[in-house]
C-alpha positions as CSV (number, residue, x, y, z in Angstrom):
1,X,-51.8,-62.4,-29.9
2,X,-54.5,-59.9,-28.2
3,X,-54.0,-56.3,-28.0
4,X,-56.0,-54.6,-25.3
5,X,-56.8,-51.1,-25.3
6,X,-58.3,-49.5,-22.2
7,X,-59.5,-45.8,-22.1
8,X,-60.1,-44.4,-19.0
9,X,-62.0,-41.3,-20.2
10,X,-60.8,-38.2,-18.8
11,X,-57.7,-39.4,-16.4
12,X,-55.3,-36.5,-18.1
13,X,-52.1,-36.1,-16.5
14,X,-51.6,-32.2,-16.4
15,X,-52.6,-29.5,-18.2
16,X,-50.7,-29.5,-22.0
17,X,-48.4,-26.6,-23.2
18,X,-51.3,-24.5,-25.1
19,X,-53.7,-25.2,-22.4
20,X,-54.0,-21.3,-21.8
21,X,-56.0,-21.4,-25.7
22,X,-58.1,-23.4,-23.4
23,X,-58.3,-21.1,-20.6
24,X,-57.1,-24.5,-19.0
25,X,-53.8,-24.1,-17.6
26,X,-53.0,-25.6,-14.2
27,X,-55.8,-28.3,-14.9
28,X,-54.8,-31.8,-13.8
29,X,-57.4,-34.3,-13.5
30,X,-55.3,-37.4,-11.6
31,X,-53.1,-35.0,-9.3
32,X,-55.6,-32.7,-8.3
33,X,-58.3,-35.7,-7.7
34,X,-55.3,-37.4,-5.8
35,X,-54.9,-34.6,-4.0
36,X,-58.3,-33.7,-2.6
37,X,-59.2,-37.1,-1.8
38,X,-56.4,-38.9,-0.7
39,X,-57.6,-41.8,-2.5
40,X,-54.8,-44.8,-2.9
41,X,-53.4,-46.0,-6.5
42,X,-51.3,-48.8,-5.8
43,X,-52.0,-51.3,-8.6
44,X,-51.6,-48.1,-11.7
45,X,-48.6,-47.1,-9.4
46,X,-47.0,-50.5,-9.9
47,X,-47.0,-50.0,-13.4
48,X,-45.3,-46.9,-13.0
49,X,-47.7,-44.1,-13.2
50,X,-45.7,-42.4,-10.4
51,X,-42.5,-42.2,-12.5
52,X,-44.3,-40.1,-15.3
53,X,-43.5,-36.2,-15.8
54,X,-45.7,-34.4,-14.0
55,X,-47.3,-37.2,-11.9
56,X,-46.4,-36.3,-7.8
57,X,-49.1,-37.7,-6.1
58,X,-48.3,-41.4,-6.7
59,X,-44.7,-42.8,-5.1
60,X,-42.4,-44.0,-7.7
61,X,-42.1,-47.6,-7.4
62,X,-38.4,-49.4,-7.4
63,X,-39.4,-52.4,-10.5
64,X,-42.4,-51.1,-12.2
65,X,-44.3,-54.0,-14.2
66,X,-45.1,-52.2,-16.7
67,X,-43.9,-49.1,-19.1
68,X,-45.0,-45.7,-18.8
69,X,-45.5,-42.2,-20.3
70,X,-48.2,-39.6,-21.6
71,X,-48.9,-38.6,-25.3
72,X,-49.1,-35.1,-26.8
73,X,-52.4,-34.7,-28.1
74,X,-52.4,-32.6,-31.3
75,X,-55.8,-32.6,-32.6
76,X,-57.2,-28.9,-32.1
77,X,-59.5,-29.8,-29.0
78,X,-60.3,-31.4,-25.5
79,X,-63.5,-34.0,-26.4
80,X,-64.1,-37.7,-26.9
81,X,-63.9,-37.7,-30.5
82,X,-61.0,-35.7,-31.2
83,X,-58.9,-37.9,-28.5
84,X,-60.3,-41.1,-29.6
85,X,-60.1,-39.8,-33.5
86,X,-56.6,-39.6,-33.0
87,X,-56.0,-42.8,-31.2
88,X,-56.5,-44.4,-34.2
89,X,-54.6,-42.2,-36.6
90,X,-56.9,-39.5,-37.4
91,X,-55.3,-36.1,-37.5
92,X,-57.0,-33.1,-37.9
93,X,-56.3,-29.4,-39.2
94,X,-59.5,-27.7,-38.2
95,X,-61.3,-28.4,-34.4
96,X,-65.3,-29.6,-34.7
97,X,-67.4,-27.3,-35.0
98,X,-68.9,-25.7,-31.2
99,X,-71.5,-23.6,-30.6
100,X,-70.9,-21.3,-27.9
101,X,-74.2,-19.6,-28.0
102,X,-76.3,-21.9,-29.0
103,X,-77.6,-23.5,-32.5
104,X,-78.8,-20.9,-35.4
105,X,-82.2,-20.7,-35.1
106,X,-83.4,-20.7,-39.0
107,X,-81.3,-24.3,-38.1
108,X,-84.0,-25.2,-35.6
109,X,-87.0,-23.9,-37.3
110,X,-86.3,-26.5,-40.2
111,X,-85.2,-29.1,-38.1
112,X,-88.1,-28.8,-35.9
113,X,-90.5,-29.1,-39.2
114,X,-88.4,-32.3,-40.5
115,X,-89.0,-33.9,-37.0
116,X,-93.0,-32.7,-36.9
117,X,-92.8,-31.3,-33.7
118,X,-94.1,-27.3,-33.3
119,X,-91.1,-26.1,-31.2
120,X,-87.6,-27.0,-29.4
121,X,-86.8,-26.3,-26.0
122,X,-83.4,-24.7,-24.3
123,X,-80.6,-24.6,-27.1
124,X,-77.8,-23.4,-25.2
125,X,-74.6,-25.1,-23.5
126,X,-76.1,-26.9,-20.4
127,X,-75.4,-30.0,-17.8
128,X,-77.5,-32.8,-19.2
129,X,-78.9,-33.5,-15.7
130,X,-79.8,-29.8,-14.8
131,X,-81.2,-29.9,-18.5
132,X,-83.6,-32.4,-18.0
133,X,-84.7,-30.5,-14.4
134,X,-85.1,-27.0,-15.8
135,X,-87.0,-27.9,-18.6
136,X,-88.9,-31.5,-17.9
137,X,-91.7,-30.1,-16.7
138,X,-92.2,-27.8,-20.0
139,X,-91.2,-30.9,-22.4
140,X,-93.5,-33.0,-20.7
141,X,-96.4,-30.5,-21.5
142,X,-95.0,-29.5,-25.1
143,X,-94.0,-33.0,-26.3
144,X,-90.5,-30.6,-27.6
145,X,-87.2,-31.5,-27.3
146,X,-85.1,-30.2,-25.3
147,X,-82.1,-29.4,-26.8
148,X,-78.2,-28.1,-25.3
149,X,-74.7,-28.9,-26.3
150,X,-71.9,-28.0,-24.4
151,X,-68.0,-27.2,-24.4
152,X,-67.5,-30.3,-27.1
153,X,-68.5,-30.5,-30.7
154,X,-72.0,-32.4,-29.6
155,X,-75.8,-31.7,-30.7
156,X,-78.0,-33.4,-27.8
157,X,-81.3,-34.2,-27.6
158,X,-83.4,-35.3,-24.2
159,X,-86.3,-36.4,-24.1
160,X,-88.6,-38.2,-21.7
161,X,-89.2,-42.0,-22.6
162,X,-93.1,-41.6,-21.3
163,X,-93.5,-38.8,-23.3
164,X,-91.5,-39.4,-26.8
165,X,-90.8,-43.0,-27.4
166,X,-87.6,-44.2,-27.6
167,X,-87.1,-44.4,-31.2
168,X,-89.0,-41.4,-32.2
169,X,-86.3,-40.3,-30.4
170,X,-83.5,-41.8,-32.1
171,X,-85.2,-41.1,-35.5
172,X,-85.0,-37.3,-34.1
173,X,-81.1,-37.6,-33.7
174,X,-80.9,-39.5,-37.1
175,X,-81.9,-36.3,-38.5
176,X,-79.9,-34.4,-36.7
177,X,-76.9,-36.0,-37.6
178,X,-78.3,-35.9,-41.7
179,X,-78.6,-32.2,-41.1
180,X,-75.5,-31.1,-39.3
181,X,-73.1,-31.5,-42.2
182,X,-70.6,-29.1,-43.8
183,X,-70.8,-25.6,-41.9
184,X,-72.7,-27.0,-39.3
185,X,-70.7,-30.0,-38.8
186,X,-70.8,-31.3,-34.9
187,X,-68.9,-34.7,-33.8
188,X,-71.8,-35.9,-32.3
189,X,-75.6,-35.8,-32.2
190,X,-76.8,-37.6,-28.4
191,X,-80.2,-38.9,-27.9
192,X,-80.8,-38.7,-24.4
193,X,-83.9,-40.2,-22.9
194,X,-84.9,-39.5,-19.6
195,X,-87.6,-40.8,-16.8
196,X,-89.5,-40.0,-13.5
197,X,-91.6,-37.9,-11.8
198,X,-91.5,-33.8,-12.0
199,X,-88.8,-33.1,-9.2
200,X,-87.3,-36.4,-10.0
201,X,-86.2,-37.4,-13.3
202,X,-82.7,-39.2,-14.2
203,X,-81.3,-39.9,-17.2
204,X,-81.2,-43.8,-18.9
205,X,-77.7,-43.9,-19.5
206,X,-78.3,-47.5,-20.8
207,X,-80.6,-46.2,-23.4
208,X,-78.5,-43.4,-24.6
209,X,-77.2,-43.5,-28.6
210,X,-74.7,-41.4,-30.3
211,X,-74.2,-40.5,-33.6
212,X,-71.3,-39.8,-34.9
213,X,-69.4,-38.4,-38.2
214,X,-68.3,-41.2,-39.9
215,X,-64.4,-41.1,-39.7
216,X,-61.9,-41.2,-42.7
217,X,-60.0,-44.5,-42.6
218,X,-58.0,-45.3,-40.3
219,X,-56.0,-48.5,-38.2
220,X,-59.1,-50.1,-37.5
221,X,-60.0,-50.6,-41.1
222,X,-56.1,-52.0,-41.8
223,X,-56.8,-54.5,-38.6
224,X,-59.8,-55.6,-39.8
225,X,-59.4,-55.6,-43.4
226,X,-56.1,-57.9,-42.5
227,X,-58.8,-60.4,-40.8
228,X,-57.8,-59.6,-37.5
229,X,-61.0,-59.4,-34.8
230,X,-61.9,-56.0,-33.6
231,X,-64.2,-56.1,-31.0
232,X,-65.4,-52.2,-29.2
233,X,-66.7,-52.4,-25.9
234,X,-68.6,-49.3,-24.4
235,X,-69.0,-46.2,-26.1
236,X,-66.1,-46.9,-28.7
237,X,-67.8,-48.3,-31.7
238,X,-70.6,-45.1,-31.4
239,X,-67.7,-43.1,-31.7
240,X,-66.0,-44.1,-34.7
241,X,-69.9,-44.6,-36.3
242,X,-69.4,-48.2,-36.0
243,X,-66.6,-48.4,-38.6
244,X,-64.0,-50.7,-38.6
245,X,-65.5,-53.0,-35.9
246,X,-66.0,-57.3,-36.3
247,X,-68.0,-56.9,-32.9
248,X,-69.9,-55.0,-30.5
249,X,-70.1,-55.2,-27.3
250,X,-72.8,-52.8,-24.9
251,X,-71.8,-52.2,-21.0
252,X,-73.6,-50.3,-18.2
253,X,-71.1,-48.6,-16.2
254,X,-67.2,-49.0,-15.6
255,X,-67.7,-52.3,-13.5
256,X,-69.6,-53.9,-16.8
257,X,-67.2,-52.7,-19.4
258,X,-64.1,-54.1,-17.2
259,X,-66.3,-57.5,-16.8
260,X,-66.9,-57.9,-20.8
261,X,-63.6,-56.5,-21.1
262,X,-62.1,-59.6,-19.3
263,X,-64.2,-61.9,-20.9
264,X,-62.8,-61.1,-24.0
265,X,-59.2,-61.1,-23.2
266,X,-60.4,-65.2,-22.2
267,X,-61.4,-66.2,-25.6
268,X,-59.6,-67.2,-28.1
269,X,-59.3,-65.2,-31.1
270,X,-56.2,-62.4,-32.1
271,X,-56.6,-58.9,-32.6
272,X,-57.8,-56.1,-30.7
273,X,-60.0,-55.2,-27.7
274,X,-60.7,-51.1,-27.6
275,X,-62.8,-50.5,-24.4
276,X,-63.7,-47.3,-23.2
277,X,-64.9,-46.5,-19.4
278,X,-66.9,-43.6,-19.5
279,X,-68.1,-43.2,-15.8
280,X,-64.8,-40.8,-14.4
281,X,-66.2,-38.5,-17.3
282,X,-69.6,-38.7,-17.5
283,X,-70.6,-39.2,-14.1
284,X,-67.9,-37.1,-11.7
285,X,-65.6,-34.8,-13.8
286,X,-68.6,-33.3,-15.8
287,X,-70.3,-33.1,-12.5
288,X,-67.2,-32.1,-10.8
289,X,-67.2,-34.1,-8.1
290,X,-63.6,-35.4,-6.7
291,X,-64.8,-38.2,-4.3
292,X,-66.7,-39.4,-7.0
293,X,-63.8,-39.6,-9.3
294,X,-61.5,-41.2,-6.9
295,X,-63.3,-43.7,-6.2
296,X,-64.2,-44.9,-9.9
297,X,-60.2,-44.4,-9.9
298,X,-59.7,-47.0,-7.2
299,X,-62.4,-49.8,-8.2
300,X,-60.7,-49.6,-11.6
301,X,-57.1,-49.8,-9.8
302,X,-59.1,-53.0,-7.8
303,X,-59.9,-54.4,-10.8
304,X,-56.5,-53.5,-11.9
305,X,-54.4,-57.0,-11.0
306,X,-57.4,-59.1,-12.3
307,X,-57.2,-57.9,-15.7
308,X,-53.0,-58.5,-16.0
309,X,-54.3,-61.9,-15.3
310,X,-56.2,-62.1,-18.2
311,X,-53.3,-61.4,-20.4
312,X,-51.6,-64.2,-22.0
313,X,-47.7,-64.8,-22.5
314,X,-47.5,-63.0,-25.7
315,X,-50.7,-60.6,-25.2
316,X,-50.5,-56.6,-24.5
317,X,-51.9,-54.5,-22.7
318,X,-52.5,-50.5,-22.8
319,X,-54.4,-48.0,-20.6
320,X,-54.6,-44.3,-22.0
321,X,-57.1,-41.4,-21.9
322,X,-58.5,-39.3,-24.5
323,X,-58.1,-35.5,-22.4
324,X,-58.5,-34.5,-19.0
325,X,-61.8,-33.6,-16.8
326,X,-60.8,-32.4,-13.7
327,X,-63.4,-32.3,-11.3
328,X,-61.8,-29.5,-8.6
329,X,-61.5,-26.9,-12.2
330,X,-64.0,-24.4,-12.4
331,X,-66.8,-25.3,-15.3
332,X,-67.9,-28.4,-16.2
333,X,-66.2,-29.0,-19.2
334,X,-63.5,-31.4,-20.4
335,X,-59.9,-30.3,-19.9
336,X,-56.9,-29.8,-22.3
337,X,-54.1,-32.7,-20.3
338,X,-51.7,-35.0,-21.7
339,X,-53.0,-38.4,-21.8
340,X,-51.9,-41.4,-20.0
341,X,-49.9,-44.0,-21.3
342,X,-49.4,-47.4,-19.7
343,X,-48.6,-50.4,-20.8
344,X,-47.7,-54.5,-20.0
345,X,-46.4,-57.1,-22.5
346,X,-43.1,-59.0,-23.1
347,X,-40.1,-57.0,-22.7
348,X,-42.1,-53.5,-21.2
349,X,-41.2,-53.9,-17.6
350,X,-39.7,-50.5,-16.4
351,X,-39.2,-49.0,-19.7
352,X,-39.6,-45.0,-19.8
353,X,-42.2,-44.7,-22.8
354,X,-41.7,-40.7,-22.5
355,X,-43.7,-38.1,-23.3
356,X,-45.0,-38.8,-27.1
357,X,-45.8,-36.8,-29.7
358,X,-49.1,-37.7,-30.7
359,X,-51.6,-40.2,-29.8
360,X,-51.5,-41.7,-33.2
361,X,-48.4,-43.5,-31.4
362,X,-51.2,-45.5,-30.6
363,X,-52.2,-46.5,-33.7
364,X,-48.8,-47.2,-35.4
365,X,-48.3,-49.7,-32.3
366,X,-51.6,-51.5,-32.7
367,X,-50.2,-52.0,-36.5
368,X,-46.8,-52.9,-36.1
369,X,-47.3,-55.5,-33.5
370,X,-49.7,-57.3,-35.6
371,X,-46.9,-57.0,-38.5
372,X,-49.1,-54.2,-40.5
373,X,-48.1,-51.9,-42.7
374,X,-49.2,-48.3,-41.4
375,X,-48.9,-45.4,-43.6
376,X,-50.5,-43.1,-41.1
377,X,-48.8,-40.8,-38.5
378,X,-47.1,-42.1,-34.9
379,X,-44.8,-44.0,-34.5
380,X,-44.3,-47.4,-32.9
381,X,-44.6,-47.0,-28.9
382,X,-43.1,-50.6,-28.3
């Protein structure tokens, strides 16, 4: 048997109950999207999407194929690692750390002398892209990084790849991450290298590293430490510091991750495929643009019918999403939204998963289908 786990990173379905802690209520990443672009779902509405709470821009089909819902997320924020922390059964009391105004600058001054370099450049919360053209012309003079986080718990560093080679760069963000402990605790540190021409850079998504805390365990250790394969695709093992993982496996862009995603679900091995699709985040709710994110929405709904063909009789699939990013909010930042839940495999077809509790569900489903004991939170989704 083969589990795969598809996130589509950001899709929330509606802004959750303490959104307003958020300043986030009304968000709604797939209605609102849905809305202001017309754009078509009908594959993820044959599933059911359209019969969840909350969803009213997709029709509710008669027989949906597959089962449906949204989970609760209860981990204190609205980023990648706290979604994706709990996913696998990691629930926290305290939110990472954010810095709102910026890193401490006695914080700075040392980690600028640990890293040789005479100066930083920046350090405020800032869009990567307008980052790199507000301040590449300065970095490319100074040889400094530039250096911004934003609404989520993330240190980032940009530099340009002429200018700073790559791993200097990575060796920056190495100590980074070494440094950033205890008070200072972030989820992530981000290299993120850059090229071009003053007036024209863009970032190398396909060189771009994160380093993450290292989480407590969690259901990936129990798969893997039953013998079971565990194979991340994307961003997914960067997020969990590579823990818990049998493979790797590096994609481009949404189209890439869905082809490596399928040629996994081919082979023949049992245990899990955890895939993560960054570009409705990264690349169109960050940069809040709708027509952007409805139409990553409906190349993944193309794709959506070859992917159920990969499944095999006993196999499962399940598409969630980690917290919303809607791109018609105000801001740039992530969203607080329930997160979606879809799902295929024997026996699903129409069921009403509801709206759970936690996505730890998650978790306690991954272990209970391959007949693992789970002593985490969730409980079983199917």
């Amino acid at each position: 048997m083969k589990i795969t786990t598809i996130v589509l990173d950001s899709v929330g379905l509606g802004y959750l109950p303490d959104a307003s802690r958020f300043d986030d209520e009304g968000a709604d990443t797939l209605d609102h999207t849905v809305l202001k672009t017309g754009v078509e779902l009908p594959n993820l509405a044959a599933l059911g999407l359209g019969h969840v709470p909350g969803v009213h821009t997709l029709p509710k089909v008669e027989r949906p194929r597959g089962a449906f819902g949204r989970m609760r997320e209860v981990n204190p924020g609205k980023d990648t690692s706290t979604g994706h922390w709990e996913f696998v059964g990691i629930q926290l009391e305290h939110p990472f750390q954010v810095f709102p105004q910026g890193f401490p600058q006695d914080f700075l001054q040392r980690y600028a002398e640990r890293i040789g370099v005479g100066g930083w450049l920046l350090n405020r919360p800032y869009s990567g892209t307008d980052a790199i053209r507000d301040y590449g012309d300065e970095h490319l003079k100074t040889g400094f990084p530039i250096v911004y986080t934003s609404a989520d718990s993330v240190f980032q560093v940009a530099a340009h790849v002429g200018k700073v080679p790559l791993q200097t760069l990575y060796e920056w963000c190495r100590v980074a991450r070494e440094m950033l402990v205890g008070p200072l605790a972030v989820a992530r540190v981000i290299a993120r290298p850059f090229e071009g021409e003053p007036g024209h850079y863009a970032r190398r998504e396909d060189l771009r590293k994160d380093f993450a805390l290292e989480p407590p365990p969690n259901v990936l250790d129990v798969l893997k430490g039953a013998g079971l394969e565990v194979v991340g695709v994307g961003k997914i093992p960067d997020i969990y510091a590579h823990r818990g993982f049998t493979r790797e496996v590096k994609s481009k862009d949404n189209a890439d991750g869905i082809a490596r995603t399928l040629g996994l679900m081919r082979q023949d091995f049992s245990g899990l495929v955890f895939t993560n699709l960054v570009d409705f985040d990264a690349k169109f709710g960050h940069r809040r643009n709708p027509e952007g994110y409805a139409a990553a929405l409906r190349d993944f709904d193309t794709a959506l019918p070859g992917i159920l063909a990969g499944l095999g009789p006993d196999d499962y699939l399940f598409i969630v999403s980690d917290h919303g990013n809607d791109p018609t909010w105000r801001g740039t930042d992530h969203t607080r939204e329930y997160g979606m839940l879809l799902a295929v495999g024997p026996g699903l077809a129409g069921r009403d998963l509801g709206t759970r509790e936690t996505f730890a569900d998650l978790a306690a489903t991954w272990a209970g289908l391959f007949g693992l004991e789970w002593g985490g939170p969730g409980r079983r989704i199917v």
